[in-house]
C-alpha positions as CSV (number, residue, x, y, z in Angstrom):
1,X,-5.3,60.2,25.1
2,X,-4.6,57.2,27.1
3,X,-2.5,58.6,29.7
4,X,-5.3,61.3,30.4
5,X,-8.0,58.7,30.8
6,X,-5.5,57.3,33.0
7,X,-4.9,60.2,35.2
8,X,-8.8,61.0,35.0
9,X,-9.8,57.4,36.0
10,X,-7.4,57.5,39.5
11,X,-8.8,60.9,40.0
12,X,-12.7,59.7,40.4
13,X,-11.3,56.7,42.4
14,X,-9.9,59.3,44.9
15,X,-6.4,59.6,44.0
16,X,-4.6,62.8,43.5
17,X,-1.9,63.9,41.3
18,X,-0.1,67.2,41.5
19,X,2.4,66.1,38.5
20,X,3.6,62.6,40.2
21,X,1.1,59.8,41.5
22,X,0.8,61.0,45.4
23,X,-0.8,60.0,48.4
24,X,-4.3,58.6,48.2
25,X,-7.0,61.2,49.8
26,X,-8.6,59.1,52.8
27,X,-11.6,60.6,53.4
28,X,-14.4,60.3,56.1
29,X,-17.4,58.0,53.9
30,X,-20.7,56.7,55.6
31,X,-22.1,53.0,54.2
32,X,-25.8,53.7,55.1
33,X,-28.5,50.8,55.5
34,X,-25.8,47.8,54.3
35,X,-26.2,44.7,55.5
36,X,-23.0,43.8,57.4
37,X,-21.3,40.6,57.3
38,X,-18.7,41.1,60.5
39,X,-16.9,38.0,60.0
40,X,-16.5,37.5,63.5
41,X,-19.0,34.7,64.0
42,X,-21.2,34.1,61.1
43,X,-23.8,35.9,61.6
44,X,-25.3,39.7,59.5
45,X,-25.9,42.9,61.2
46,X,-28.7,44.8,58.4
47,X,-30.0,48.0,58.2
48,X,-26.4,49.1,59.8
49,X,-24.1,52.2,59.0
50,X,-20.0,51.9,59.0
51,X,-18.5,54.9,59.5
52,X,-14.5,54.9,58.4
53,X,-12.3,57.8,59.0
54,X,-8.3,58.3,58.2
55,X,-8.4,54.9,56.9
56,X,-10.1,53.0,59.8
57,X,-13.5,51.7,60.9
58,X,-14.5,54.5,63.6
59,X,-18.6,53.6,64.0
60,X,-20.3,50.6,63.5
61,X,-24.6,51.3,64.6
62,X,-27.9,50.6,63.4
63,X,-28.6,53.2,60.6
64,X,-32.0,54.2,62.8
65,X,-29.6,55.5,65.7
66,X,-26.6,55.7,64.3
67,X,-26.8,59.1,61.9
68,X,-24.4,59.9,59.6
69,X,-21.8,62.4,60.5
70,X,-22.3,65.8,58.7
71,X,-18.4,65.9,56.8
72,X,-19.2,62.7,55.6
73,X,-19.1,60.9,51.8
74,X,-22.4,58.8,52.1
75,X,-22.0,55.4,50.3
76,X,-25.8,54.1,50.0
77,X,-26.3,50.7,51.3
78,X,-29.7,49.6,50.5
79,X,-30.0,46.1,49.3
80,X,-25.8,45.0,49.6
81,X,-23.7,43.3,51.7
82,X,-20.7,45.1,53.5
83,X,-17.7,42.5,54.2
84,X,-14.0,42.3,54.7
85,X,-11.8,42.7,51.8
86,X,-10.7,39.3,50.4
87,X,-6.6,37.9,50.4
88,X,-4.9,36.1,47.5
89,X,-2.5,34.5,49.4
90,X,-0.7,32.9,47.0
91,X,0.2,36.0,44.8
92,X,2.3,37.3,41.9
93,X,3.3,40.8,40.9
94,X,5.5,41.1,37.4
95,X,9.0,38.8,38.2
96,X,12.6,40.7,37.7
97,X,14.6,43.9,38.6
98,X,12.7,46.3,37.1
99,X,9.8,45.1,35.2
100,X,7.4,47.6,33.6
101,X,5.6,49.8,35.9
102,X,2.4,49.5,33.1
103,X,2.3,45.8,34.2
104,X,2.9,46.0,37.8
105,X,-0.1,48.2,38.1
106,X,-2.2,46.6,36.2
107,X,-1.7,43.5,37.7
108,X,-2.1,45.0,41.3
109,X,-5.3,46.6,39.9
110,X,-6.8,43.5,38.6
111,X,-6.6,42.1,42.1
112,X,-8.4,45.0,43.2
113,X,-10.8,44.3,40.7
114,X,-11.3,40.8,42.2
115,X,-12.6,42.3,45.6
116,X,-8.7,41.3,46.8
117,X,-7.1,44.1,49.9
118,X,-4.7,41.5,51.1
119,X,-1.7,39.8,48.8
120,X,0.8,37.9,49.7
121,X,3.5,38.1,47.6
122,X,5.5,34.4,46.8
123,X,8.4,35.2,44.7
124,X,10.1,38.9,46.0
125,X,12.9,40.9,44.1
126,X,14.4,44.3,45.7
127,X,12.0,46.3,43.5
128,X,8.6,45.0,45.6
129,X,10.6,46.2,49.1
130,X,9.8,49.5,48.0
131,X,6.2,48.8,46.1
132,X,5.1,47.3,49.4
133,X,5.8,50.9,51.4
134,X,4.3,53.1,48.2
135,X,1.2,50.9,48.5
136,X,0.9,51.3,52.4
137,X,1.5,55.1,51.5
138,X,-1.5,55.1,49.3
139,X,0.9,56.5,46.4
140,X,-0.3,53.6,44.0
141,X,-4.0,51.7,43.7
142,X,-3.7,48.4,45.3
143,X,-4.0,45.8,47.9
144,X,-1.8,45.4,51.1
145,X,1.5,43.5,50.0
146,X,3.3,41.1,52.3
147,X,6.6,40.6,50.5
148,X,7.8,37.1,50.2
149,X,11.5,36.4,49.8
150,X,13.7,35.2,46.8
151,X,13.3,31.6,46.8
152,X,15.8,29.4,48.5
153,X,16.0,26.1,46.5
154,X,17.9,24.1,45.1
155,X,20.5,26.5,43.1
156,X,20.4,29.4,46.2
157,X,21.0,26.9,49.1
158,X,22.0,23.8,47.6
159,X,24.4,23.8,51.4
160,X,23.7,24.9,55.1
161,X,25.9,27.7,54.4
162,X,24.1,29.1,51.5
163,X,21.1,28.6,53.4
164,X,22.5,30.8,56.4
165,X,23.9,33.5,54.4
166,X,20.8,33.8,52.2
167,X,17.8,33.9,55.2
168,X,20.6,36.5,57.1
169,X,20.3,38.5,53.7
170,X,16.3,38.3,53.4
171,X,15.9,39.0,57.0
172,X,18.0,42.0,56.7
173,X,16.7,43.3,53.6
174,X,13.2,43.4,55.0
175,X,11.7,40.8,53.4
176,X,8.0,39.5,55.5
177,X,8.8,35.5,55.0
178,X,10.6,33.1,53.0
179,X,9.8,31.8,50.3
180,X,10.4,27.9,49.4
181,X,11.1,26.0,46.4
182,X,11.7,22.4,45.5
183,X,15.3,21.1,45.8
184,X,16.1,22.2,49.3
185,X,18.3,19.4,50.6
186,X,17.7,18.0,54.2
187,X,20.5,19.5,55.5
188,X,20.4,23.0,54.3
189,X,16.6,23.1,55.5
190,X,17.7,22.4,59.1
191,X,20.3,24.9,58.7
192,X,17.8,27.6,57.2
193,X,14.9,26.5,60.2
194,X,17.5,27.1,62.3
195,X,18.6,30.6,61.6
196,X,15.3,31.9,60.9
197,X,14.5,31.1,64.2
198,X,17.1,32.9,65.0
199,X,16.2,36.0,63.0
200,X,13.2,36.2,64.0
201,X,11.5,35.3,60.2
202,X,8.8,32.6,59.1
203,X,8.9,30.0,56.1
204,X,6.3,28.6,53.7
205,X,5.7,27.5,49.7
206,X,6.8,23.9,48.7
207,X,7.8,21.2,50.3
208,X,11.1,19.8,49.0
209,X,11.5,16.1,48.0
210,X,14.3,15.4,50.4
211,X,12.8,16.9,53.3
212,X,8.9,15.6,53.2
213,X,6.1,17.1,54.3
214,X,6.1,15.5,58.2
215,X,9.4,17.1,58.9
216,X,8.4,20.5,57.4
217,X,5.5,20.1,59.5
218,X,7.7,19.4,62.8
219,X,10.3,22.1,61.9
220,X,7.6,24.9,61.8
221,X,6.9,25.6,58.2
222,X,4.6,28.1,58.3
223,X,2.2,27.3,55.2
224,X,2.4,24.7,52.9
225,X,1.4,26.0,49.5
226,X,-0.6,23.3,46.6
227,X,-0.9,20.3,48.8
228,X,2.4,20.0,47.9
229,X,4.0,16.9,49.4
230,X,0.2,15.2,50.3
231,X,0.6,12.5,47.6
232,X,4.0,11.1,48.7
233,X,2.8,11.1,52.0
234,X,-0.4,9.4,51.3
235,X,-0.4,6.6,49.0
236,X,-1.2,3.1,49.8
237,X,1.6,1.1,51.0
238,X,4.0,-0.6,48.5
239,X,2.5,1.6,45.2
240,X,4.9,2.1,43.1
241,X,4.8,5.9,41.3
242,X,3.8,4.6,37.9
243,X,0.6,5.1,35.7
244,X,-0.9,8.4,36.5
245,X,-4.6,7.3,36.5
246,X,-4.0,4.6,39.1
247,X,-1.7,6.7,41.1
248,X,-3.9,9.6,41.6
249,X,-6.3,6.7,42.4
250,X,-4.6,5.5,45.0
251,X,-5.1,7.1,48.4
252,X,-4.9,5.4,51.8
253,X,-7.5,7.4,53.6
254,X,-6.0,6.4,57.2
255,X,-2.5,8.5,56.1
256,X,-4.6,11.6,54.9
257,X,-6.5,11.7,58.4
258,X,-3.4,11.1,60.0
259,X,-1.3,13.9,57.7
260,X,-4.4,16.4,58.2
261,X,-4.8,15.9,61.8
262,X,-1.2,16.5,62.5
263,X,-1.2,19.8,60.0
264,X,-3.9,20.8,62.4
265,X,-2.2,19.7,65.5
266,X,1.1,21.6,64.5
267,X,-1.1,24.7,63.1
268,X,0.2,25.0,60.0
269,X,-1.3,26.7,56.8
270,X,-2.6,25.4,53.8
271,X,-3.3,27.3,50.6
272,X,-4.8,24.5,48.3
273,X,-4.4,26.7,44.9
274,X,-6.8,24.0,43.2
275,X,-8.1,25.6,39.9
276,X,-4.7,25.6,38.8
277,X,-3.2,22.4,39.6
278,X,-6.0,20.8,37.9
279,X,-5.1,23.2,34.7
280,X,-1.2,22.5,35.7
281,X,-1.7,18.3,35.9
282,X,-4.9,18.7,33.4
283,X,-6.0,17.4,30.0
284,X,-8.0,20.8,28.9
285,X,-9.2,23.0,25.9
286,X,-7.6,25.9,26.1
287,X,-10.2,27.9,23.6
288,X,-12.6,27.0,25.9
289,X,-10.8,28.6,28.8
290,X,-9.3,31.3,26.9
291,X,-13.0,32.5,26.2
292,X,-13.6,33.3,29.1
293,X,-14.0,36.8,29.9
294,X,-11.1,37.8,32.1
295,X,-8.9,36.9,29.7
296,X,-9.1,40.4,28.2
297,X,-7.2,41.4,30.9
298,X,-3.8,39.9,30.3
299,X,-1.3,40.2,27.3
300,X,-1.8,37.9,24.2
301,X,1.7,36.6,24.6
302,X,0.5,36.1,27.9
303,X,-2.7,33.6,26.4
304,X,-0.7,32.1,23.8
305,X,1.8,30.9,26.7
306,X,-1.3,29.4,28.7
307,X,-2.2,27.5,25.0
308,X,0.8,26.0,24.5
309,X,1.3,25.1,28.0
310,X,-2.2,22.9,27.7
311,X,-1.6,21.6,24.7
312,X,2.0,20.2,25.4
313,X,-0.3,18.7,27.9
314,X,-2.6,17.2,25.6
315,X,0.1,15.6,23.9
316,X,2.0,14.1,26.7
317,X,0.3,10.7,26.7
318,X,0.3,10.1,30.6
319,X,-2.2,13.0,30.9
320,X,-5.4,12.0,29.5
321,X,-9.1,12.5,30.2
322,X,-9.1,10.2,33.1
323,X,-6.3,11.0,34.6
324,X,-7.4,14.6,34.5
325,X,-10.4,13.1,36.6
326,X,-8.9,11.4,39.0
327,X,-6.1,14.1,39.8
328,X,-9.0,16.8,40.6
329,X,-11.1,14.3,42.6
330,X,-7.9,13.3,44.3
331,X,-7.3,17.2,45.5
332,X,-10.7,17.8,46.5
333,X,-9.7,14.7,48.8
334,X,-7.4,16.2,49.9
335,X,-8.8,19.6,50.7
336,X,-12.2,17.6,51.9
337,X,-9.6,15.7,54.7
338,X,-8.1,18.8,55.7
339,X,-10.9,21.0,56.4
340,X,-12.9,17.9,58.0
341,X,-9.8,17.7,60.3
342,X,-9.6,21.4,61.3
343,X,-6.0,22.1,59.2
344,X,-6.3,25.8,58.5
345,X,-7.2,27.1,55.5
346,X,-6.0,30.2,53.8
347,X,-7.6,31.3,50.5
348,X,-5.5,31.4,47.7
349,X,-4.5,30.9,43.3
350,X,-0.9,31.3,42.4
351,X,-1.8,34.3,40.1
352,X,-1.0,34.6,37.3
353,X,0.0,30.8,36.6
354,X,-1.3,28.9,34.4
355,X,-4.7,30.2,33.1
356,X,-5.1,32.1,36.1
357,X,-5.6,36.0,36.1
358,X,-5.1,38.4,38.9
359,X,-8.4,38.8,41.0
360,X,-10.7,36.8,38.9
361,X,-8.8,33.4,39.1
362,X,-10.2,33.7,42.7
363,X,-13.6,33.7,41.7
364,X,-13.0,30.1,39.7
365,X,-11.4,28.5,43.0
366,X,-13.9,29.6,45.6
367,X,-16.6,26.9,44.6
368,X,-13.9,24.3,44.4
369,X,-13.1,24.8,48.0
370,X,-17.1,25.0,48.6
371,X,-17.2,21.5,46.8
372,X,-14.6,20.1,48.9
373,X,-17.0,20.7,51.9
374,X,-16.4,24.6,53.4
375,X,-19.3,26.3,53.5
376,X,-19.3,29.8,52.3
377,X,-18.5,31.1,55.4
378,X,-15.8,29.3,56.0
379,X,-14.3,30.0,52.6
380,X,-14.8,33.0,53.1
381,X,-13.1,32.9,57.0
382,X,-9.9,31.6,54.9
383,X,-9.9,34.7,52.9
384,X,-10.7,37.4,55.9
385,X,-10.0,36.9,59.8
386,X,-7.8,33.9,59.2
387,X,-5.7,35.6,57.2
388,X,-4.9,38.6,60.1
389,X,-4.3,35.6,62.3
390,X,-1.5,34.4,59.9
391,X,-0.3,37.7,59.7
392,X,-0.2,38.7,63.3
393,X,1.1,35.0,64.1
394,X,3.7,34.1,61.6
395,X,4.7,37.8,60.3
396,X,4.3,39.1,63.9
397,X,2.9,42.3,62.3
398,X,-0.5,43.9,63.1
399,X,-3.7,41.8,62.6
400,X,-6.0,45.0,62.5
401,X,-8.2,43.5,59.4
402,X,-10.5,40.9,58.2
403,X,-13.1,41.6,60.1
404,X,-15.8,44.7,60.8
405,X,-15.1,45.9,63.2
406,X,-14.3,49.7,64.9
407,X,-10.7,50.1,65.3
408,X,-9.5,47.7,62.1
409,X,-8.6,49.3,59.6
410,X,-11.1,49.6,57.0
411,X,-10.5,46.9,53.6
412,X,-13.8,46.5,52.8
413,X,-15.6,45.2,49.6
414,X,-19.2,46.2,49.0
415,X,-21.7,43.5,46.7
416,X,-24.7,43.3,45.4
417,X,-25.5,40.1,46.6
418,X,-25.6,37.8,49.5
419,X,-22.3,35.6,49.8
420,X,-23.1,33.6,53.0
421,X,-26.0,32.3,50.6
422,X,-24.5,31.9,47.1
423,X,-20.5,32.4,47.0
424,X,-20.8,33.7,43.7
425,X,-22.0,36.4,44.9
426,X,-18.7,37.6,45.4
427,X,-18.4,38.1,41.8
428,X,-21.2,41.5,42.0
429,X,-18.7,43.7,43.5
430,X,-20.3,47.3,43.7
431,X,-16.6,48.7,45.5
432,X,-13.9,48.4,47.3
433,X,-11.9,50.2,50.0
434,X,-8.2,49.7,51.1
435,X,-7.5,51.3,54.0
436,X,-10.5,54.0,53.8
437,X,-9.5,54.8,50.2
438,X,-12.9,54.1,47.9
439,X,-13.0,52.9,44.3
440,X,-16.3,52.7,43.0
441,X,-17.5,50.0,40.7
442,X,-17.9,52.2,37.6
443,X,-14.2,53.4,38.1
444,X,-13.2,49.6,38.5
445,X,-15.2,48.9,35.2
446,X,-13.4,52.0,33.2
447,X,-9.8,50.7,34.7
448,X,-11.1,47.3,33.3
449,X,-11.6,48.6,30.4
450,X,-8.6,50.7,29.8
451,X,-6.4,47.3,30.4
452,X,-8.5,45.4,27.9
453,X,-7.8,47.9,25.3
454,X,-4.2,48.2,25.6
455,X,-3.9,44.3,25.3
456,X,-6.6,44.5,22.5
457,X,-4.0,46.2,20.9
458,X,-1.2,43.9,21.6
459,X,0.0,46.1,25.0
């Protein structure tokens, strides 16, 4: 029973199956009388048909002069916004060799689900090589993968030649970027910079303790993941790393416009990942956050690892309530500085971390970065054309997304609501398209569905 709801579920979204999952059908579809939000300046375009065809945006007019082609799918637009689809760019799929292919689509589903086209995978095994071509191949439902390395850290590359041999291996393997961890010693990173210049292959994720985050900056790191390495490199002179309250207290504001200034000087990327470093460095209730209703979505061992997680916080008695407080108002510094100085921004969660769960955990760190001082459409910006400039600058592949425009190809999410007004408007996702293939939002709520059961069940 449910593997023919399955197989009845991708057919209405557009998939067909002739025994084995096979290529996606793209049709030809018409959005009629949507507003469009371009994402090119900030600006809407109403009353407007899109016309996408094989998988790309052919015809972009005013709905009055711009008819809909005959051999069309018409997608009526009256009274929702039209946008790029939205990056997690700080993403997990299932970790290992060969992890269940249940849980590796339903956890590229639930980014779907989130209005997410783009991921960007941060911890690779051989196994995602191959997911990243079936999903360009439209032979499984989900967003666009860019495949992150294995880590190098401090067990891979603990020496230069460890570090050569292993970004050799990536490179050759086929891997998009490298992926960093702590533990990287200073002289095995300037061996790695080294030969991935060489190679032709980019860098980003932590910043390890021996190199610091002003010579990952100089050496090219291409985007530093968490903030990592902003409170050693900002704390009033002569502190000593004590008390955590007082610590987190502690910022010299002339070092963080200095740091952010030179992050925007060198162009590198941030992904700030803040819901979950506050949950990571937080004094929480976890029944309070397990209530909430994404939660359905992931396995109960799954929730009872998030519980015990906050509550060996709640016992460790250097995290309280006030230091809580002061680490999340420290972050939003953070964030505040570097989006005041122009350091780039790229949206991101570290899904599915702590309390975080594919596609929805995006929804919880949007207002975060509009608290920290981005207005919607520059959160939004960090989700959509920033992210193809990332990828056509630091991946060197095709940029042909994250905005509306004919000749991209067409990731799309359709809403209900206006985002450029109320970012939570993101949330009233009516459909989504990756690369001209359309799931409608009664499809999306019937996958939903589906996956609560099974982990209703104990899946």
């Amino acid at each position: 029973m449910v593997i023919a709801l399955k197989l009845l579920l991708l057919l209405l979204a557009g998939f067909t199956l002739p025994g084995e999952l096979t290529a996606q059908n793209q049709d030809t579809y018409a959005f009629t009388n949507v507003t469009v939000i371009p994402m090119d300046t900030e600006r809407t375009l109403p009353g407007h048909t899109v016309v996408v065809r094989d998988g790309v945006i052919t015809q972009i007019g005013p709905t009055a002069t711009t008819p809909a082609p005959d051999d069309v799918t018409v997608i009526p637009g009256d009274g929702r916004y039209l946008l790029p689809g939205l990056a997690e760019m700080h993403a997990h799929v299932p970790p290992g060799q060969d992890p269940p292919r249940e849980d590796i689509e339903e956890t590229l589903f639930l980014y779907l689900a989130g209005g997410i086209t783009t991921i960007r995978g941060m911890l690779g095994a051989p196994y995602q090589l191959e997911l990243r071509e079936e999903l360009r191949r439209g032979e499984v439902p989900g967003p666009h993968f860019y495949v992150g390395a294995p880590s190098l850290n401090a067990n891979t590359a603990p020496t230069p030649e460890a570090a050569d041999s292993l970004v050799r291996a990536h490179a050759e393997a086929g891997y998009d970027f490298l992926k960093i961890h702590p533990g990287v010693p200073l002289d095995a990173w300037d061996r790695m910079v080294e030969v991935a210049r060489e190679v032709g292959i980019t860098f980003g994720g932590h910043v390890p303790a021996d190199v610091g985050i002003h010579h990952a900056i100089e050496t090219g790191m291409a985007t530093i993941d968490h903030l990592d390495g902003f409170v050693q490199a900002t704390r009033i002179e002569g502190l000593a790393f004590g008390e955590r309250t007082a610590m987190y207290r502690a910022t010299d504001p002339d070092k963080l416009d200095a740091l952010t200034r030179k992050i925007a000087d060198h162009g590198t990327w941030l992904v700030p990942t803040q819901y979950l470093w506050n949950h990571l460095n937080g004094y929480v209730d976890p029944d309070s956050i397990l209530a909430k209703p994404e939660f359905r979505y992931i396995s109960p061992q799954q929730r009872e690892n998030y519980r015990a997680r906050a509550e060996r916080n709640r016992q460790n008695p250097e995290i309280t309530p006030e230091s809580h407080e002061a680490h999340a108002e420290m972050r939003q510094e953070f964030l505040a500085a570097a989006h005041r100085n122009g350091a780039p921004i790229l949206m991101g969660t570290d899904s599915p971390q702590l309390f975080n769960v594919p596609g929805f955990a995006l929804h919880r760190e949007l207002p975060l970065m509009v608290d920290a001082g981005m207005s919607p459409y520059e959160v939004l910006v960090s989700g959509t054309r920033e992210v193809a400039r990332y990828v056509e600058e630091s991946l060197g592949q095709p940029g042909n997304f994250g905005t509306v425009t004919v000749g991209n190809r067409a990731d799309l999410i359709l809403l209900g609501g206006d985002p450029l007004a109320d970012i939570d408007a993101l949330r009233r996702l009516e459909g989504v398209m990756v690369e001209g293939r359309w799931i409608d939002g009664q499809t999306i709520s019937n996958r939903l569905e589906e996956i609560a059961a099974r982990h209703a069940q104990g899946g």
